[in-house]
C-alpha positions as CSV (number, residue, x, y, z in Angstrom):
1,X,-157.0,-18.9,-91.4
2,X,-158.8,-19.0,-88.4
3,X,-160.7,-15.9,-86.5
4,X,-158.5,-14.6,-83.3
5,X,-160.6,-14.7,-80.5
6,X,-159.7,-14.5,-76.5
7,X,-162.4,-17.1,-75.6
8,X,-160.9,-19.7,-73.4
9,X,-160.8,-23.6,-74.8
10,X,-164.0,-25.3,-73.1
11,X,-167.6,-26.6,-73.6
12,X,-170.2,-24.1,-75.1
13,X,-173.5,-24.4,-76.5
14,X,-173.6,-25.8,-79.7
15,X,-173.8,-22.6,-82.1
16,X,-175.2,-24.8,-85.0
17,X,-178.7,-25.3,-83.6
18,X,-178.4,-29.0,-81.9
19,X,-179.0,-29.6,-78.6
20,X,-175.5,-30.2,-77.6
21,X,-172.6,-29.0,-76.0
22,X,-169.4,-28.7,-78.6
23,X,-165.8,-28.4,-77.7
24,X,-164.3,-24.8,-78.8
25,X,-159.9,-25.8,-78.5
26,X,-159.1,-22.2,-78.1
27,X,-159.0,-21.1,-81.9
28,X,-162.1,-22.9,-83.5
29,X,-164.9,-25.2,-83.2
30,X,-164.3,-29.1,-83.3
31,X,-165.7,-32.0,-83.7
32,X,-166.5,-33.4,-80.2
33,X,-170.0,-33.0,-78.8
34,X,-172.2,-34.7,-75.6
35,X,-175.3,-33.9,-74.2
36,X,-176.3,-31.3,-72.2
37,X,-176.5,-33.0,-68.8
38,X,-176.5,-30.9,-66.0
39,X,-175.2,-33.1,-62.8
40,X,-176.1,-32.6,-59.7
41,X,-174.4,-29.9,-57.1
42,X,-171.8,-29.0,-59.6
43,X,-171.9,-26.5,-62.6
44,X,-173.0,-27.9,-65.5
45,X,-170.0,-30.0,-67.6
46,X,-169.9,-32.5,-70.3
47,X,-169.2,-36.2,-69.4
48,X,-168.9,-38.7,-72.0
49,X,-171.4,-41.5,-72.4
50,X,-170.4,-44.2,-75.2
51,X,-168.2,-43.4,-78.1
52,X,-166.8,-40.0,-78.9
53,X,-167.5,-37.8,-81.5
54,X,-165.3,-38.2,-84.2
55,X,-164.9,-36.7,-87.4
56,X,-161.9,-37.4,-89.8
57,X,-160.7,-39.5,-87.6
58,X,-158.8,-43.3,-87.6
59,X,-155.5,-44.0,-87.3
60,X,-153.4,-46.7,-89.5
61,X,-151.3,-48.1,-87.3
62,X,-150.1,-49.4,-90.9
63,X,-147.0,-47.6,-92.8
64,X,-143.6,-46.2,-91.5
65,X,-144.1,-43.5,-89.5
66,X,-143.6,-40.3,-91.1
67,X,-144.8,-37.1,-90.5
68,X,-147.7,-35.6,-92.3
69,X,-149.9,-32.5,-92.0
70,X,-152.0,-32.5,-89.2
71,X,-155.5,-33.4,-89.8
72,X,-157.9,-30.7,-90.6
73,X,-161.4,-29.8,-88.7
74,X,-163.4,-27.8,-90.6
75,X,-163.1,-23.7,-89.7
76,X,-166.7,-23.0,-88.9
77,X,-168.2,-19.4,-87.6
78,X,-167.3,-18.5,-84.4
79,X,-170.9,-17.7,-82.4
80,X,-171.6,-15.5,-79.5
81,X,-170.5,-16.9,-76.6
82,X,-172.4,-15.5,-73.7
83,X,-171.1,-16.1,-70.1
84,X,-168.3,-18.4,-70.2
85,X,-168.3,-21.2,-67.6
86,X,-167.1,-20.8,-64.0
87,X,-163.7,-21.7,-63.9
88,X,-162.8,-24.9,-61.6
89,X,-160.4,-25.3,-59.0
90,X,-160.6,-29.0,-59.1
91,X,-158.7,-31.3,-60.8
92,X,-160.1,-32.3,-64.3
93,X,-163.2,-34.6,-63.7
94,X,-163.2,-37.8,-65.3
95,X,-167.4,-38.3,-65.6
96,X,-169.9,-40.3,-65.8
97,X,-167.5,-43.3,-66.7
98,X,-164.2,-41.1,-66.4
99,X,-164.0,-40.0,-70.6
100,X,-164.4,-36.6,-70.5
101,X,-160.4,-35.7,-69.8
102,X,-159.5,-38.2,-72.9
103,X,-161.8,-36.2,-75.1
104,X,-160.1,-33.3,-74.4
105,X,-156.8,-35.0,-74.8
106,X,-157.9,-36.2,-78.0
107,X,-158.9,-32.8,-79.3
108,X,-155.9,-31.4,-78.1
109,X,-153.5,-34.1,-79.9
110,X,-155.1,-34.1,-83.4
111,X,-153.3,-30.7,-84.2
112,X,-150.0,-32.5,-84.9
113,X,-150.1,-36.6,-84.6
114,X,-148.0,-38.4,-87.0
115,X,-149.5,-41.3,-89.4
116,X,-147.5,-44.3,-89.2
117,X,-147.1,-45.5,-92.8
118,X,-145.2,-43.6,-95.1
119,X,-147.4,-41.4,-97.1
120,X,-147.7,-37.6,-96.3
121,X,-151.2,-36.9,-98.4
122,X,-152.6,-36.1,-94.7
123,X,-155.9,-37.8,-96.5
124,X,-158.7,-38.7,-93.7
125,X,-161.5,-40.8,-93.2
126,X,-165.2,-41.3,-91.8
127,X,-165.6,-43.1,-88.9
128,X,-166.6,-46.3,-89.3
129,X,-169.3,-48.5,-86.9
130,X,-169.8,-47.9,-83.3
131,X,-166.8,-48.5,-81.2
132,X,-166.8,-49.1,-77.4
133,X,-164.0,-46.8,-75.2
134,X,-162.0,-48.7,-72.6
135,X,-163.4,-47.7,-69.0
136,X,-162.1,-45.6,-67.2
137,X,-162.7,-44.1,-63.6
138,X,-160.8,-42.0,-61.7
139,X,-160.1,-38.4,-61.7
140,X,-156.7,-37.5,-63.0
141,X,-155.4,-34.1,-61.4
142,X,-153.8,-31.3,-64.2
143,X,-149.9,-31.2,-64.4
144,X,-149.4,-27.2,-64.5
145,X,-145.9,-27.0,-66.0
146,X,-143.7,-24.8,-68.4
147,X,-143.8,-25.7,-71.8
148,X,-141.1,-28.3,-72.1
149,X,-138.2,-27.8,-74.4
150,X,-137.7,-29.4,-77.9
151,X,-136.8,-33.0,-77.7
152,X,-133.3,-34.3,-78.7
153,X,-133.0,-36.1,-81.6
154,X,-132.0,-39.7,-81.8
155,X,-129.4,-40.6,-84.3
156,X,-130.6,-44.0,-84.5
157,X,-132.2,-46.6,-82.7
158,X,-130.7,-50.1,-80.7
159,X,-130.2,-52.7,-82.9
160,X,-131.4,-56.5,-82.0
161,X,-129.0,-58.1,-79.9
162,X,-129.5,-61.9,-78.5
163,X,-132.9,-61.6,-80.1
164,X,-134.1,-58.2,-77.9
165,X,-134.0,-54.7,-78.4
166,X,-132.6,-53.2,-75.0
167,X,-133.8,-49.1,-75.3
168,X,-131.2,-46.8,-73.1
169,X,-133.7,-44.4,-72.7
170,X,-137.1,-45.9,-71.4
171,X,-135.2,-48.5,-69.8
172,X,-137.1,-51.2,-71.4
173,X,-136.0,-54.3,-73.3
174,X,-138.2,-56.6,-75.1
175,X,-138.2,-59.9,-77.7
176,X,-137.1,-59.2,-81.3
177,X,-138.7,-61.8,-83.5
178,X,-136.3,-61.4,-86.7
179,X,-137.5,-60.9,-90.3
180,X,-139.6,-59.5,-92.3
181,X,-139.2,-57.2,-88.9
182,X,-136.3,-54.2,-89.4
183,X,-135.1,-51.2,-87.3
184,X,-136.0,-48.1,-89.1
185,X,-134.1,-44.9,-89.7
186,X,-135.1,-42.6,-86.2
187,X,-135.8,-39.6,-88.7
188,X,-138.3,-41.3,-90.3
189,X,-140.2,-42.1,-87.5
190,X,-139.7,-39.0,-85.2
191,X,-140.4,-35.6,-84.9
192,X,-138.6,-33.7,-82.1
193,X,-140.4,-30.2,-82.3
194,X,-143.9,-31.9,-81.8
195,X,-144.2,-32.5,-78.1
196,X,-147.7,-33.8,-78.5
197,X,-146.1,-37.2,-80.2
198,X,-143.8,-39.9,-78.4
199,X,-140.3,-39.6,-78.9
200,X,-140.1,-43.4,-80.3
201,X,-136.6,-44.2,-78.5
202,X,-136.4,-48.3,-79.9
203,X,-138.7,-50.1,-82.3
204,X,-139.1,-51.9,-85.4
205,X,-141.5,-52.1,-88.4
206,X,-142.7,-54.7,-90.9
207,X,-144.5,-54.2,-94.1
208,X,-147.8,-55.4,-94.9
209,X,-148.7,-53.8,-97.8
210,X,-146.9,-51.6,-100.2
211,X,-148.7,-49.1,-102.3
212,X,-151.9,-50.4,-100.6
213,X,-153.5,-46.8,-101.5
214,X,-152.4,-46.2,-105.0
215,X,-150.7,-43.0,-103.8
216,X,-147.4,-44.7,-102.8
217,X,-148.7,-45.7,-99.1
218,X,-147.4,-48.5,-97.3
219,X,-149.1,-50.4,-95.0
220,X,-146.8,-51.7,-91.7
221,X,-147.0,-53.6,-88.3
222,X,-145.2,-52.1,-85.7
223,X,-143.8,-51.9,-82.1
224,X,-142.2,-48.9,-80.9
225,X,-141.3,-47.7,-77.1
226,X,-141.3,-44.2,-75.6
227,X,-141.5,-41.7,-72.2
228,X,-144.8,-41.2,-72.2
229,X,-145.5,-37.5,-73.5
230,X,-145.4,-35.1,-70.7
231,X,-149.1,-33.6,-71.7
232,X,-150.8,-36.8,-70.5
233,X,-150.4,-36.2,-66.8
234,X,-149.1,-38.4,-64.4
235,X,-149.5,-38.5,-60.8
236,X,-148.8,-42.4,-59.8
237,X,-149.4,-46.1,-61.0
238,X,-153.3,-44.6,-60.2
239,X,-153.7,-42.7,-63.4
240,X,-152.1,-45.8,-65.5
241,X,-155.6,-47.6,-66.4
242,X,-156.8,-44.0,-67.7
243,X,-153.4,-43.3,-69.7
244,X,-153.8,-46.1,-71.3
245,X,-157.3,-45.2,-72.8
246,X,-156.4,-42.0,-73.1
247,X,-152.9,-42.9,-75.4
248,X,-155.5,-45.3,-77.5
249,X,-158.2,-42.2,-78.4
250,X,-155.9,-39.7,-78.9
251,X,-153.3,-41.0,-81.3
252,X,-156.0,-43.7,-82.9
253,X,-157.2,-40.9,-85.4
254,X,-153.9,-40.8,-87.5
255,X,-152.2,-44.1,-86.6
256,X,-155.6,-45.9,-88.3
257,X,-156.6,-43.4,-90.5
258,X,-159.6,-45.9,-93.0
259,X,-162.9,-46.1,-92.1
260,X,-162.7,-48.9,-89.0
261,X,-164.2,-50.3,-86.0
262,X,-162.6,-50.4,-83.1
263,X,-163.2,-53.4,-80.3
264,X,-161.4,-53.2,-77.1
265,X,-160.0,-57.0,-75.8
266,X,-158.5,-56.4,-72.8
267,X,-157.9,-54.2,-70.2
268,X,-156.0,-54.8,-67.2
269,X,-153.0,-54.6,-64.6
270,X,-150.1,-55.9,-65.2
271,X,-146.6,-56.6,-63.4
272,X,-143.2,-55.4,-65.3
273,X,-140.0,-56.9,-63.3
274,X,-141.7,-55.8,-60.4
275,X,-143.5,-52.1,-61.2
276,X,-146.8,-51.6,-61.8
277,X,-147.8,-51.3,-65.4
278,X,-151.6,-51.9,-68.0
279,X,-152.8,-53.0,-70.7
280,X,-155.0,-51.9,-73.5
281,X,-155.2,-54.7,-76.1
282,X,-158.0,-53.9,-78.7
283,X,-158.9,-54.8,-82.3
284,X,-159.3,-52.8,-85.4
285,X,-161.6,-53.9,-88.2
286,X,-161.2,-52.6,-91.5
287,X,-163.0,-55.6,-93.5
288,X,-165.3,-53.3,-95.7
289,X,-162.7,-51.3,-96.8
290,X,-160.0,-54.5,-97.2
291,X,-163.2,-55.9,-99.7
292,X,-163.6,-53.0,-101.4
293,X,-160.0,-52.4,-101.7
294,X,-158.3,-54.8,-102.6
295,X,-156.2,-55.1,-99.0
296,X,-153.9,-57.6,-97.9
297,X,-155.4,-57.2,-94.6
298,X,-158.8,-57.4,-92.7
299,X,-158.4,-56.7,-89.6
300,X,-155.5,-55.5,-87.2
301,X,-154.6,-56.4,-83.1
302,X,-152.7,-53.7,-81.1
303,X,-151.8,-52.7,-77.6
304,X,-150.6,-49.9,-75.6
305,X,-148.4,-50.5,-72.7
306,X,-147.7,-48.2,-69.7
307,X,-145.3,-49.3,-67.2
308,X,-144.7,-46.4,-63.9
309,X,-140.9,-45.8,-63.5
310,X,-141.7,-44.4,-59.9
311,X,-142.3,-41.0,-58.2
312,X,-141.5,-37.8,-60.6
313,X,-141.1,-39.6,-63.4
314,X,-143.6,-40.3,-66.4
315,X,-144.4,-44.1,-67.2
316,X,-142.7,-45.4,-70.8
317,X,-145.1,-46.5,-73.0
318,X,-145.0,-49.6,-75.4
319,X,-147.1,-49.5,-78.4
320,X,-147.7,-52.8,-80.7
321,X,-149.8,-53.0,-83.7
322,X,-149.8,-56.0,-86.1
323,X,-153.0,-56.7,-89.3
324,X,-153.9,-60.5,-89.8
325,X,-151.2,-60.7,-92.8
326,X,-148.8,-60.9,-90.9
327,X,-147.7,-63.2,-87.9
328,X,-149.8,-61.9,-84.9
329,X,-148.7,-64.3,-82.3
330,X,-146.0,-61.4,-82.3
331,X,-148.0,-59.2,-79.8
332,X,-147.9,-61.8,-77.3
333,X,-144.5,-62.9,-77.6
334,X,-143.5,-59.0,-77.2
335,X,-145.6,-58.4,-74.5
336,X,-144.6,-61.3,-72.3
337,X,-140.9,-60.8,-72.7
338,X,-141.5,-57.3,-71.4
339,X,-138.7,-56.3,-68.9
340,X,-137.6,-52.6,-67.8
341,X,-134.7,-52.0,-65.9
């Protein structure tokens, strides 16, 4: 069990020696570090330069989702503190290239991301190579709101009609390709006390692998839609480029959970019957675990989708992942058929 303490969540002085700052969520130490870079007429804050520091972390955007113990960072000894930052009255900064917001989104939705494949071991992984973060560059201003209630459960999802799924609730309708592809059970992909994770409202899966781990693990493509969680905040077709990035970081550690690299291959503005959405296409590789293995798959091409739904309102969010071993030509059939109403 962790140590209570009343220290506030922030950057502090690395208390194991390195020359770093390390983010301390509130209860105990994680995994995310960055230089101690002082900047220039402002108090001294951590922006991110190059990939994050990631431990346990990469998502599987394989499997039906299920839900699964959340990941766990190791409890280290709390230090002393000292004086704790000055507090800021700015909106968060997005520095030196506009990442350090998503790595403290990221931090903040480990405790509680679902794996999408259908084992509930909760087993992690080390990262693999270097991977290269989408850019980002604007600053994102705070959303200071009550705790939002527990989400309703769906019953079920839409089934395929005419060859689309219309969803009732993000307003979004989109191509259906047919088999292997199948509308799962909304209970097994949704957890409505976790606000942290989407609230999948339409989808459907297909299987890659089954038992690719031995432990009763299935590997799956997917594309599901959802409101966009309310603790990314939104202020305007603006902060869409940044959600974007920010969706990909935070929910890649349990929806690719093997050891991976990650290479981003697009990234750009895109029109949705008329509203401004983007685009975060990228490329996971998992060819030195597949050889090792024994996978079915090598490497796997997503993309998270964010289309504004106009003033007050959080954009709906389209995520699509599909490995090689399946029919990947899916991904652009989906996207392009992309309508909301």
């Amino acid at each position: 069990m962790a140590r209570m303490t009343t220290t506030p969540a922030g950057w502090y002085p690395d208390p194991y020696g390195s020359p770093q700052l390390r983010w301390w969520d509130g209860s105990q130490w994680t995994d995310a570090t960055h230089p101690r870079e002082p900047q220039v007429g402002a108090p001294q804050d951590p922006g991110q330069q190059g990939g994050l520091s990631q431990q346990d972390a990469f998502p599987q955007q394989g499997g039906a989702p299920q839900w699964a113990p959340p990941s766990q960072t190791a409890q280290l000894p709390l230090p002393d503190f000292g004086a704790q930052p000055p507090k800021q009255s700015s909106p968060w900064p997005w520095l030196l290239g506009g990442l350090a917001v998503v790595v403290v989104l990221a931090v903040v939705a480990v405790a509680g991301l679902f794996v999408v494949r259908t084992q509930t071991d909760g087993a992690v992984a080390k990262p693999g190579t270097e991977i290269t973060e989408p850019p980002l560059d604007r600053t994102v201003p705070p959303q200071e709101t009550e705790s939002p209630p527990p989400q309703q459960q769906l019953t079920e999802l839409p089934q395929p009609s005419g060859g689309r799924i219309s969803d009732p609730v993000t307003g979004l309708s989109y191509a259906y390709p047919g088999e292997p592809w199948v509308v799962p059970k909304a209970a097994e992909i949704n957890n409505p006390n976790n606000q942290k994770m989407p609230l999948w409202s339409s989808g459907y899966q297909a299987l890659s692998q089954q038992n690719f781990d031995g432990q009763n693990g299935d590997w799956v493509a997917s594309v599901f839609a959802a409101p966009l969680p309310s603790f990314f905040p939104y202020s305007g077709p603006q902060d869409l480029r940044n959600l974007a990035g920010a969706a990909l970081i935070a929910y890649e550690p349990d929806f690719y959970s093997p050891p991976h690299a990650r290479k981003i291959l697009s990234n750009k503005a895109l029109k949705v019957s008329g509203h401004d959405a983007w685009i975060t296409e990228f490329q996971m590789d998992f060819t030195e675990e597949s050889k090792r293995n024994g996978w079915k798959w090598q490497t796997e091409k997503g993309a998270f989708v964010l289309v504004d739904r106009g003033a007050g309102q959080q954009p709906v969010m389209l995520y699509a992942s599909v490995p090689d071993n399946l029919d990947q030509s899916v991904l652009q059939r989906v996207v392009d058929s992309l309508q909301v109403s």
